[in-house]
GUDRENKE-676806 format. One record per residue: residue in one letter; x, y negated, z of N, C-alpha, C in turn. Coordinates in steps of 0.2 Angstrom, whole numbers, plus 5000, padded with zeros to 4 digits. Example, Ala and Ser with C-alpha at 12.3 -4.5 7.8 and 13.67 -1.06 7.14 Angstrom:
<site><rest>A</rest><n_x>5066</n_x><n_y>5028</n_y><n_z>5039</n_z><ca_x>5062</ca_x><ca_y>5022</ca_y><ca_z>5039</ca_z><c_x>5066</c_x><c_y>5016</c_y><c_z>5039</c_z></site>
<site><rest>S</rest><n_x>5064</n_x><n_y>5011</n_y><n_z>5035</n_z><ca_x>5068</ca_x><ca_y>5005</ca_y><ca_z>5036</ca_z><c_x>5064</c_x><c_y>5000</c_y><c_z>5039</c_z></site>
This chain:
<site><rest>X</rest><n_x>4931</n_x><n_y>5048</n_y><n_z>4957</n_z><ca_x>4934</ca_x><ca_y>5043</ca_y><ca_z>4953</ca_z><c_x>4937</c_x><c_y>5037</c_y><c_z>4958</c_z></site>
<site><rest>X</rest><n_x>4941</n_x><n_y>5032</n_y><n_z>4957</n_z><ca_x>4947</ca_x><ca_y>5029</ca_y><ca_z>4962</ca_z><c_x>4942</c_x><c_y>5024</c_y><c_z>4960</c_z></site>
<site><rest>X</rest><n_x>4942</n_x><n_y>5019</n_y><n_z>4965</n_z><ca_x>4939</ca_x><ca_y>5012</ca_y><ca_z>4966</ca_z><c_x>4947</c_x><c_y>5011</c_y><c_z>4968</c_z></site>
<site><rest>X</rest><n_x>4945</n_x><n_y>5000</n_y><n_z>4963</n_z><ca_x>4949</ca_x><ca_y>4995</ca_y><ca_z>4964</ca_z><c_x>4946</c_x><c_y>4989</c_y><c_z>4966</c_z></site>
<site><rest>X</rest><n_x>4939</n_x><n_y>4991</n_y><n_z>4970</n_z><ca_x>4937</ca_x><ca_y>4984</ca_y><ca_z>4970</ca_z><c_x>4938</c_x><c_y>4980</c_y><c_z>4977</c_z></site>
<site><rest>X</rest><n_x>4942</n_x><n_y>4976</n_y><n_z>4975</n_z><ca_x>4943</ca_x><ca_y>4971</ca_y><ca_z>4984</ca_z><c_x>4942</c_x><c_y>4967</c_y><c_z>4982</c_z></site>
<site><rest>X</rest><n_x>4940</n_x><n_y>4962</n_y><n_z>4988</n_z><ca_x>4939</ca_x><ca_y>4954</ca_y><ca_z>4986</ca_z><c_x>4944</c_x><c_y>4952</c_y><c_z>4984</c_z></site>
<site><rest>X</rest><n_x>4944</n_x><n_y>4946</n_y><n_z>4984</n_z><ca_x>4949</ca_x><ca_y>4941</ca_y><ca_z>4978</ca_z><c_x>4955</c_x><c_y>4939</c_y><c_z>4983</c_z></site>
<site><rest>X</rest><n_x>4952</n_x><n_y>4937</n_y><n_z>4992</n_z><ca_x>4956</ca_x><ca_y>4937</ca_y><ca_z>4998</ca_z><c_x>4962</c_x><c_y>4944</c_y><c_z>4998</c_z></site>
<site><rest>X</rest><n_x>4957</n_x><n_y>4948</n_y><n_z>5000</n_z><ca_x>4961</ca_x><ca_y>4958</ca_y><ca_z>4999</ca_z><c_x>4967</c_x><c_y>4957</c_y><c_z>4993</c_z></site>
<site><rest>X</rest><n_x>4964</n_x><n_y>4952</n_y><n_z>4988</n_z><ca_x>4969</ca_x><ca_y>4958</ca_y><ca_z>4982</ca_z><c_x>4975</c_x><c_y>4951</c_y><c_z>4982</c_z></site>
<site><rest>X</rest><n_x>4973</n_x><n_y>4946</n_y><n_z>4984</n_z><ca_x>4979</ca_x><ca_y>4940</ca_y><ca_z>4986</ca_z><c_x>4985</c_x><c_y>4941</c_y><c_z>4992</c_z></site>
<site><rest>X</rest><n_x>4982</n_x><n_y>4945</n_y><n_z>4997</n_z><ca_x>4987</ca_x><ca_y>4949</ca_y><ca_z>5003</ca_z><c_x>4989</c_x><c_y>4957</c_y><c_z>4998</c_z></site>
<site><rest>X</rest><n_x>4986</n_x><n_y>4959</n_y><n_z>4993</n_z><ca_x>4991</ca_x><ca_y>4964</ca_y><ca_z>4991</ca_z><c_x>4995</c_x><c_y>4962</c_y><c_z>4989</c_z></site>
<site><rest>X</rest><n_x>4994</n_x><n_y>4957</n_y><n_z>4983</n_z><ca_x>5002</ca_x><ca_y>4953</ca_y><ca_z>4979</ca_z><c_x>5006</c_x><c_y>4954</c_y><c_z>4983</c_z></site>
<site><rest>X</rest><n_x>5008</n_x><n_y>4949</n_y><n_z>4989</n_z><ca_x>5010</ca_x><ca_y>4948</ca_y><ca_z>4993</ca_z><c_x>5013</c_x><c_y>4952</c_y><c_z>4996</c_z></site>
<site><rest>X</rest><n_x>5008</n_x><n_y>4957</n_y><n_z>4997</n_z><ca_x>5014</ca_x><ca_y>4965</ca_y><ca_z>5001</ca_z><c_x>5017</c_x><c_y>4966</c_y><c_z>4995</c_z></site>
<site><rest>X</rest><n_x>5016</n_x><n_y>4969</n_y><n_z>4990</n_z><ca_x>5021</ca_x><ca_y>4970</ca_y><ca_z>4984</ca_z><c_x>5026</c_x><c_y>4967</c_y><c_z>4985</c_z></site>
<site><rest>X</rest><n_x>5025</n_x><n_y>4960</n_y><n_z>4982</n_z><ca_x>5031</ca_x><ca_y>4955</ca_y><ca_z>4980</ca_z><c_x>5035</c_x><c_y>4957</c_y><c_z>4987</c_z></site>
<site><rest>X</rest><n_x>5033</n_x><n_y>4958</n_y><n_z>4993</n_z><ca_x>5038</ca_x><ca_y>4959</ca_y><ca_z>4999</ca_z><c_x>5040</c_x><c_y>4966</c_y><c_z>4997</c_z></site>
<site><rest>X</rest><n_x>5039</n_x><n_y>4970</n_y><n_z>4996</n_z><ca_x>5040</ca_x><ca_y>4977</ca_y><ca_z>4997</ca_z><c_x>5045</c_x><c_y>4982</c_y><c_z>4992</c_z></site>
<site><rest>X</rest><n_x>5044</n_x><n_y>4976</n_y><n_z>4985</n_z><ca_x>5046</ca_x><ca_y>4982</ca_y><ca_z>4979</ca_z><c_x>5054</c_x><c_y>4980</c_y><c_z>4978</c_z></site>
<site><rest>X</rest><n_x>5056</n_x><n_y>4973</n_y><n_z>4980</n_z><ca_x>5064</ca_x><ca_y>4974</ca_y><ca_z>4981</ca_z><c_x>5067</c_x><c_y>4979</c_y><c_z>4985</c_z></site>
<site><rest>X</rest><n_x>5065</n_x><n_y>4980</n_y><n_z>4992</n_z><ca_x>5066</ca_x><ca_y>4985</ca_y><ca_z>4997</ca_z><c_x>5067</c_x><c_y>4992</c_y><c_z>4994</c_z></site>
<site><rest>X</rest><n_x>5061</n_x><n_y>4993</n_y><n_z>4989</n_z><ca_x>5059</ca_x><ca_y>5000</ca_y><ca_z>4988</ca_z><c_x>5063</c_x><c_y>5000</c_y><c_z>4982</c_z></site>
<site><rest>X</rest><n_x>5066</n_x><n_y>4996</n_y><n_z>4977</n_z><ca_x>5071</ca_x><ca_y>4998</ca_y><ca_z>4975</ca_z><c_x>5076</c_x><c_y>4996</c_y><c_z>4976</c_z></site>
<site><rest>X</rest><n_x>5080</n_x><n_y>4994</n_y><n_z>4982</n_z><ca_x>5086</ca_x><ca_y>4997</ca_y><ca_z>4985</ca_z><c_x>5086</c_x><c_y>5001</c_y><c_z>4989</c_z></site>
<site><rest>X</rest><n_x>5078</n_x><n_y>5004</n_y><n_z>4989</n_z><ca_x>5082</ca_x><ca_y>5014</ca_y><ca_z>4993</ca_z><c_x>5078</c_x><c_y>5018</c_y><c_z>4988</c_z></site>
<site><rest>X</rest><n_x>5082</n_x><n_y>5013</n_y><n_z>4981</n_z><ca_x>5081</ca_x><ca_y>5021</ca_y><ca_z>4976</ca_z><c_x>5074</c_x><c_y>5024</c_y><c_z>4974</c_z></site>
<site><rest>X</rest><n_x>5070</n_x><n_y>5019</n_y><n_z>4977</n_z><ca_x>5061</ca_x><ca_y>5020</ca_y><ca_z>4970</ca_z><c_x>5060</c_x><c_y>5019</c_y><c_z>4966</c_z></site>
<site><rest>X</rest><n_x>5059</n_x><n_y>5020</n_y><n_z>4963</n_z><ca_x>5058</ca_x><ca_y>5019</ca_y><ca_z>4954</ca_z><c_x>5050</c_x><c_y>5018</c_y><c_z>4954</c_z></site>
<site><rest>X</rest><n_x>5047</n_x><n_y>5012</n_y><n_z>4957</n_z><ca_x>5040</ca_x><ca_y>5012</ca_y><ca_z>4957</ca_z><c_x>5040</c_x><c_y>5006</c_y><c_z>4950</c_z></site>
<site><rest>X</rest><n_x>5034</n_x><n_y>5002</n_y><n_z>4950</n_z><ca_x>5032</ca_x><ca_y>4995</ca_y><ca_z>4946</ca_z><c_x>5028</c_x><c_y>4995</c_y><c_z>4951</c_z></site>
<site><rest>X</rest><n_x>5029</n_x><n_y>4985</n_y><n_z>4950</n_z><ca_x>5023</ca_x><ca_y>4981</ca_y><ca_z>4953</ca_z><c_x>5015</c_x><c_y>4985</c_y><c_z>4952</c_z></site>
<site><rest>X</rest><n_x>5016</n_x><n_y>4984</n_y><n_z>4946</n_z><ca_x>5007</ca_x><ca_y>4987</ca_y><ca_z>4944</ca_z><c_x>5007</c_x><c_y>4994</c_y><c_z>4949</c_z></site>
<site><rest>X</rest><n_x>5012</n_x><n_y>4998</n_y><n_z>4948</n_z><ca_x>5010</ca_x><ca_y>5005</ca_y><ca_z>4951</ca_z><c_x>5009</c_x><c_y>5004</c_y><c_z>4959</c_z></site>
<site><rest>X</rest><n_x>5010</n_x><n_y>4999</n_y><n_z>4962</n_z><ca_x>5013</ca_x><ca_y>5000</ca_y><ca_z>4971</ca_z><c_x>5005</c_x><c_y>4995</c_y><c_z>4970</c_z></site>
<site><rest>X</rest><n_x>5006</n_x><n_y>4992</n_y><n_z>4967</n_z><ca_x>4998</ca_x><ca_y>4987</ca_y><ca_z>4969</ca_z><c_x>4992</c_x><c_y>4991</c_y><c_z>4968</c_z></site>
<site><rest>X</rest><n_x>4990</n_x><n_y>4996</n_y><n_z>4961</n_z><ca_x>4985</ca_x><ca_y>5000</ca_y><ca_z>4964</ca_z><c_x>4987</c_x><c_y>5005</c_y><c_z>4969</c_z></site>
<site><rest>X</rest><n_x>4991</n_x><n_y>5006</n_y><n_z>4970</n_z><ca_x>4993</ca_x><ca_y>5013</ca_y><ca_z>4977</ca_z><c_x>4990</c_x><c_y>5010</c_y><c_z>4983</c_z></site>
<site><rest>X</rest><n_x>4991</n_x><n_y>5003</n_y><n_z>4984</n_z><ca_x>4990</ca_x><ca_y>5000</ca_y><ca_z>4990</ca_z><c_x>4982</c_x><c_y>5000</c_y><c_z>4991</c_z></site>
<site><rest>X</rest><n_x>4979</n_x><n_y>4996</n_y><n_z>4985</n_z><ca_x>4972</ca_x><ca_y>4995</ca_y><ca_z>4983</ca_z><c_x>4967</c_x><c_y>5001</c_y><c_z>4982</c_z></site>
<site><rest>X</rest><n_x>4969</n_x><n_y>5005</n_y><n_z>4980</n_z><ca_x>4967</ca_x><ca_y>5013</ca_y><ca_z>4979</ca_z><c_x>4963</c_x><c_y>5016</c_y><c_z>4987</c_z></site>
<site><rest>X</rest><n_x>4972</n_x><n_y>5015</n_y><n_z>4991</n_z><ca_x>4970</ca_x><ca_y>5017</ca_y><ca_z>4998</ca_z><c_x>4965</c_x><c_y>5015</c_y><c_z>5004</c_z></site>
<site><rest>X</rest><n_x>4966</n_x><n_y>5007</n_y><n_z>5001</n_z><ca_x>4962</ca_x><ca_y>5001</ca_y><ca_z>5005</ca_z><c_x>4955</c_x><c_y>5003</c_y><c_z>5005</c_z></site>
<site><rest>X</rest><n_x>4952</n_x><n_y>5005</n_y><n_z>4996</n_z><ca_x>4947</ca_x><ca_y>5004</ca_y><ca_z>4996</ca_z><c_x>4945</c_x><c_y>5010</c_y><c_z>4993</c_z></site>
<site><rest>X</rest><n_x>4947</n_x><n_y>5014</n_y><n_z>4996</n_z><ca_x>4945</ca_x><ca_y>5023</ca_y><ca_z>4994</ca_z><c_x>4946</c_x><c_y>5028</c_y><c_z>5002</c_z></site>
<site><rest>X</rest><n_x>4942</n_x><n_y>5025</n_y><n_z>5009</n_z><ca_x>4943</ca_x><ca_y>5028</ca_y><ca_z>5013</ca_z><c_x>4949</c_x><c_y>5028</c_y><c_z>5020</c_z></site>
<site><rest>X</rest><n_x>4952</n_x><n_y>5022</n_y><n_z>5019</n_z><ca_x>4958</ca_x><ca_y>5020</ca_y><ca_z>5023</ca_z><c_x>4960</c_x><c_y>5014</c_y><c_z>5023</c_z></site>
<site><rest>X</rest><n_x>4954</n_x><n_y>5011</n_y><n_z>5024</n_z><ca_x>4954</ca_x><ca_y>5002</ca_y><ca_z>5025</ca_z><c_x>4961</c_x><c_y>5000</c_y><c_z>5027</c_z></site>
<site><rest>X</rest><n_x>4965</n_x><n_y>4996</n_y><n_z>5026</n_z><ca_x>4972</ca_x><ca_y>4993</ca_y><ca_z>5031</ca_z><c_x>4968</c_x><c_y>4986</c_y><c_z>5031</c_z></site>
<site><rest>X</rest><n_x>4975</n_x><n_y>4983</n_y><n_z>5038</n_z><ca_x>4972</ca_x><ca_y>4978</ca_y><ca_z>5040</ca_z><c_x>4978</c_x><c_y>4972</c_y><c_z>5037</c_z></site>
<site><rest>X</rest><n_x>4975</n_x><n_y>4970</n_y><n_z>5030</n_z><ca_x>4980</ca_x><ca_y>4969</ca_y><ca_z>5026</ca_z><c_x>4985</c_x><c_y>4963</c_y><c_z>5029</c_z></site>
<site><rest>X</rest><n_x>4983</n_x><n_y>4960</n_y><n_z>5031</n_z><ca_x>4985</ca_x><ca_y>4953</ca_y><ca_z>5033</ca_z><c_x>4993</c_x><c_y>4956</c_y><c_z>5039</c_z></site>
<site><rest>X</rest><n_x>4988</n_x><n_y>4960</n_y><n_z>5044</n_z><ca_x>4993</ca_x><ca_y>4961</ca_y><ca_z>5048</ca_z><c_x>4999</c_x><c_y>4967</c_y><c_z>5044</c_z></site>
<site><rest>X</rest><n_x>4997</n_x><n_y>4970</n_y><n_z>5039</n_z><ca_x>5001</ca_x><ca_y>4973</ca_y><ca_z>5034</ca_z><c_x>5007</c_x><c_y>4967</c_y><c_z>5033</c_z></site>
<site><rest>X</rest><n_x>5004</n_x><n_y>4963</n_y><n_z>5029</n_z><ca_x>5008</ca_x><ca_y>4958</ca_y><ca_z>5025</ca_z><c_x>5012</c_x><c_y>4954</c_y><c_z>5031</c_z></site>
<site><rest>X</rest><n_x>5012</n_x><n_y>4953</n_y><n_z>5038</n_z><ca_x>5017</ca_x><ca_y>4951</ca_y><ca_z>5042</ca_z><c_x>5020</c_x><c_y>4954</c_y><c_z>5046</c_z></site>
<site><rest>X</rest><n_x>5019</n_x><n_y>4962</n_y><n_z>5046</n_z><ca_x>5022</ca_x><ca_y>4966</ca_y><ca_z>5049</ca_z><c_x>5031</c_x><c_y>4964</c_y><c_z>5048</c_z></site>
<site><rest>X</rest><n_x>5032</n_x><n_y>4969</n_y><n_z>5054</n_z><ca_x>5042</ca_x><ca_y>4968</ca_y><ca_z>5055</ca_z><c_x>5042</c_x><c_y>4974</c_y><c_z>5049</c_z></site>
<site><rest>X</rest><n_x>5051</n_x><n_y>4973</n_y><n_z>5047</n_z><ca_x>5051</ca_x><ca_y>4976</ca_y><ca_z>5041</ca_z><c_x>5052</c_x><c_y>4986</c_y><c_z>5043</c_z></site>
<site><rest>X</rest><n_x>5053</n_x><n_y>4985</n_y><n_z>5049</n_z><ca_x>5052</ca_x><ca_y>4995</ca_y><ca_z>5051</ca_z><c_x>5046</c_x><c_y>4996</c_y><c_z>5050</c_z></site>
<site><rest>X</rest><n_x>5038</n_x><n_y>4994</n_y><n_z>5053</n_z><ca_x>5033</ca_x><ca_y>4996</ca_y><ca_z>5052</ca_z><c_x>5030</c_x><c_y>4992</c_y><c_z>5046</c_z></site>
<site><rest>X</rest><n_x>5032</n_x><n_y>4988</n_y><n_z>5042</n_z><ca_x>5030</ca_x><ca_y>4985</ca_y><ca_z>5035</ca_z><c_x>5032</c_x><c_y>4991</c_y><c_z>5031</c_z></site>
<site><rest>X</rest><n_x>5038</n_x><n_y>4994</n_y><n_z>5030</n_z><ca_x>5041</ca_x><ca_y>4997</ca_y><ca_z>5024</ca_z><c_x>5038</c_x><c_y>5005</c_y><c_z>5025</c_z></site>
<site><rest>X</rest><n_x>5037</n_x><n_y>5006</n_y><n_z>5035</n_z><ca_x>5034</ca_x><ca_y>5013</ca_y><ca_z>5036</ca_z><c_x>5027</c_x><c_y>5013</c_y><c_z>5030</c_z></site>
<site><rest>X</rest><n_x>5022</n_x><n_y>5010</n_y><n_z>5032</n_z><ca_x>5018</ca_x><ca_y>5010</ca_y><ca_z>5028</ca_z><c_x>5015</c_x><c_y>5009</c_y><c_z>5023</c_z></site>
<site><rest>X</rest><n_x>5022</n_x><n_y>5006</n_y><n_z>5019</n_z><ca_x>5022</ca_x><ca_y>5004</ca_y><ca_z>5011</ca_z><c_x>5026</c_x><c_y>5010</c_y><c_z>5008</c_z></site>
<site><rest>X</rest><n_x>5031</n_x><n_y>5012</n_y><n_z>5009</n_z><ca_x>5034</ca_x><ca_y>5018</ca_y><ca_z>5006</ca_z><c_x>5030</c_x><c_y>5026</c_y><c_z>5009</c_z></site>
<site><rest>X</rest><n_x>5026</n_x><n_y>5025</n_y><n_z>5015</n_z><ca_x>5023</ca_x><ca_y>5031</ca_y><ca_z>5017</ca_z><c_x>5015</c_x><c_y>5030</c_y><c_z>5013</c_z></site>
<site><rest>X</rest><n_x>5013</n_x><n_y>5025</n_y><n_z>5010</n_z><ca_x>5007</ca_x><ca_y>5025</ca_y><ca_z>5007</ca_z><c_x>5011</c_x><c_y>5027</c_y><c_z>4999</c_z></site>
<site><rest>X</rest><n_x>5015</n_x><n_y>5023</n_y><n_z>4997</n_z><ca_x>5017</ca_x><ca_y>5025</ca_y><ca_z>4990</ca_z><c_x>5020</c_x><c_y>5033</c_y><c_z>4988</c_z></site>
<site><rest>X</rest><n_x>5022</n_x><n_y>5038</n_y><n_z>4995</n_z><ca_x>5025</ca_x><ca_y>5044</ca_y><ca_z>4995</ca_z><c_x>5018</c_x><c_y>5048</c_y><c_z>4995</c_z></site>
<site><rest>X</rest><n_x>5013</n_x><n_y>5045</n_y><n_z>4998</n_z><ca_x>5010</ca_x><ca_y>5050</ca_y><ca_z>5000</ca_z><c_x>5001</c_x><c_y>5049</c_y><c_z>4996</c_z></site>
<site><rest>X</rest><n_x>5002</n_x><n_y>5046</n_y><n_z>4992</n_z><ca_x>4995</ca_x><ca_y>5042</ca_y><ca_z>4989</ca_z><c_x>4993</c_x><c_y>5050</c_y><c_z>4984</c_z></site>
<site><rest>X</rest><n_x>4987</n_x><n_y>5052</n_y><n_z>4984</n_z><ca_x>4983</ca_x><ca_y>5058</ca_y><ca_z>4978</ca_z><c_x>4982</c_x><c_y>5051</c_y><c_z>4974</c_z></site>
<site><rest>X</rest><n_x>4984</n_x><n_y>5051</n_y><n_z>4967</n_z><ca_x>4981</ca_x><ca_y>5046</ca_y><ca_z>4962</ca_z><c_x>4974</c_x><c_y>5047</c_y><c_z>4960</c_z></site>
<site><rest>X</rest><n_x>4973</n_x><n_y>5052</n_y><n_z>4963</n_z><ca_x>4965</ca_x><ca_y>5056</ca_y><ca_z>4958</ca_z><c_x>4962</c_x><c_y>5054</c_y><c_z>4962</c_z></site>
<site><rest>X</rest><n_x>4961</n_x><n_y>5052</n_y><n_z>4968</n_z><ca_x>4956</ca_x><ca_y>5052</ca_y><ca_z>4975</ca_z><c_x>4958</c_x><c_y>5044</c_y><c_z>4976</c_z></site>
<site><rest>X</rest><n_x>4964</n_x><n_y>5043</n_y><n_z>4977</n_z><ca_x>4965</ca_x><ca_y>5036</ca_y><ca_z>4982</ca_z><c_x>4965</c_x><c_y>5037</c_y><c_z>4989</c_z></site>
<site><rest>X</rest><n_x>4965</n_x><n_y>5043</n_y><n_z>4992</n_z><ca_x>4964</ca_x><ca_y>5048</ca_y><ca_z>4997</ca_z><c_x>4975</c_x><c_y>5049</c_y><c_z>4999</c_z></site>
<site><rest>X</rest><n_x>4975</n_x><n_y>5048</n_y><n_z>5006</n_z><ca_x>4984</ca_x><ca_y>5049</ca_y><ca_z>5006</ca_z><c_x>4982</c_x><c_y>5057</c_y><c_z>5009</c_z></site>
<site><rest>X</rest><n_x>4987</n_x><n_y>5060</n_y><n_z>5009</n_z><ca_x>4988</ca_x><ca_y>5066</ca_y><ca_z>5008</ca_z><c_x>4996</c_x><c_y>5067</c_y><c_z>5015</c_z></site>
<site><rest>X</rest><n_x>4994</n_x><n_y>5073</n_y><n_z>5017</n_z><ca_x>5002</ca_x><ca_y>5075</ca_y><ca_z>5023</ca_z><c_x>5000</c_x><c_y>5072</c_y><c_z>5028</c_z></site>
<site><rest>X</rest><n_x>4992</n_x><n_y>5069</n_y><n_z>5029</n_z><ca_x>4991</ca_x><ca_y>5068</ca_y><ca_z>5037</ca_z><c_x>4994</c_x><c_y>5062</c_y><c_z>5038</c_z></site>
<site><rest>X</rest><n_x>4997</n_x><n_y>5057</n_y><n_z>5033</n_z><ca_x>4999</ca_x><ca_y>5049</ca_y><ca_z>5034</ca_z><c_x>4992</c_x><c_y>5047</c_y><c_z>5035</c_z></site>
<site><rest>X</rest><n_x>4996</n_x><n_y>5042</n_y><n_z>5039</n_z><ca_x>4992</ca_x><ca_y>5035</ca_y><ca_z>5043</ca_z><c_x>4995</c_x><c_y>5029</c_y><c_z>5043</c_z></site>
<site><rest>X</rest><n_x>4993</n_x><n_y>5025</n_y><n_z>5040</n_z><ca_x>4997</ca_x><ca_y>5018</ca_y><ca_z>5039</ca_z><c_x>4996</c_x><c_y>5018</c_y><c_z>5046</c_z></site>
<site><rest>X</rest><n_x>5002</n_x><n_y>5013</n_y><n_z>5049</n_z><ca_x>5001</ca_x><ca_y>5009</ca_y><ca_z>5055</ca_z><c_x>4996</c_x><c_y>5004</c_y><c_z>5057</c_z></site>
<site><rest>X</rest><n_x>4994</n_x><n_y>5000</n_y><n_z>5051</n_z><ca_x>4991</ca_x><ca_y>4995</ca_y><ca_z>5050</ca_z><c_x>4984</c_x><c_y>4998</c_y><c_z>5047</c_z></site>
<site><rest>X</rest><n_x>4981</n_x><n_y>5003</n_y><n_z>5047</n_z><ca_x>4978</ca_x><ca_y>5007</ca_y><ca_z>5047</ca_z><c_x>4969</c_x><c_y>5003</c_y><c_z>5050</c_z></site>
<site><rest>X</rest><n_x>4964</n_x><n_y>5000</n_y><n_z>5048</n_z><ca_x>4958</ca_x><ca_y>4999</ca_y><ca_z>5052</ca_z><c_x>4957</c_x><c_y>5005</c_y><c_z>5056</c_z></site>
């Protein structure tokens, strides 16, 4: 079963990488929602693949979008577990 539980700090640096990310990800043609990319992120965070949210959320936009479009392409929904041997950048 997927855990969603972050602290209150954790799930205020997710918003944040969303609101940065999900314009991007629909101008190269994803078809995500807020809600879906925020558990994708949240799911990873706290199911095995800690990221280092903060430095996430300031990254440049080559290694910010690497990890946000390679967490969203590559996420198992059923585990929260990514899949294809990804590695967020910003990875703990």
């Amino acid at each position: 079963m997927v855990s969603f539980h972050v602290s209150k700090e954790d799930a205020a640096l997710i918003a944040d990488i969303v609101a940065r990310a999900l314009p991007r990800l629909h101008r190269a043609g994803a078809s995500t929602t807020m809600q879906e990319l925020s558990m994708d992120i949240t799911a990873v965070h706290d199911n095995g693949m800690p990221l280092r949210l903060f430095e996430l959320a300031v990254a440049h936009d080559f290694d910010f979008m690497h990890d946000v479009a390679g967490i969203h392409a590559n996420i198992d929904r059923r585990t929260g577990h990514l899949r294809n041997c990804f590695v967020p950048r910003c990875a703990r």
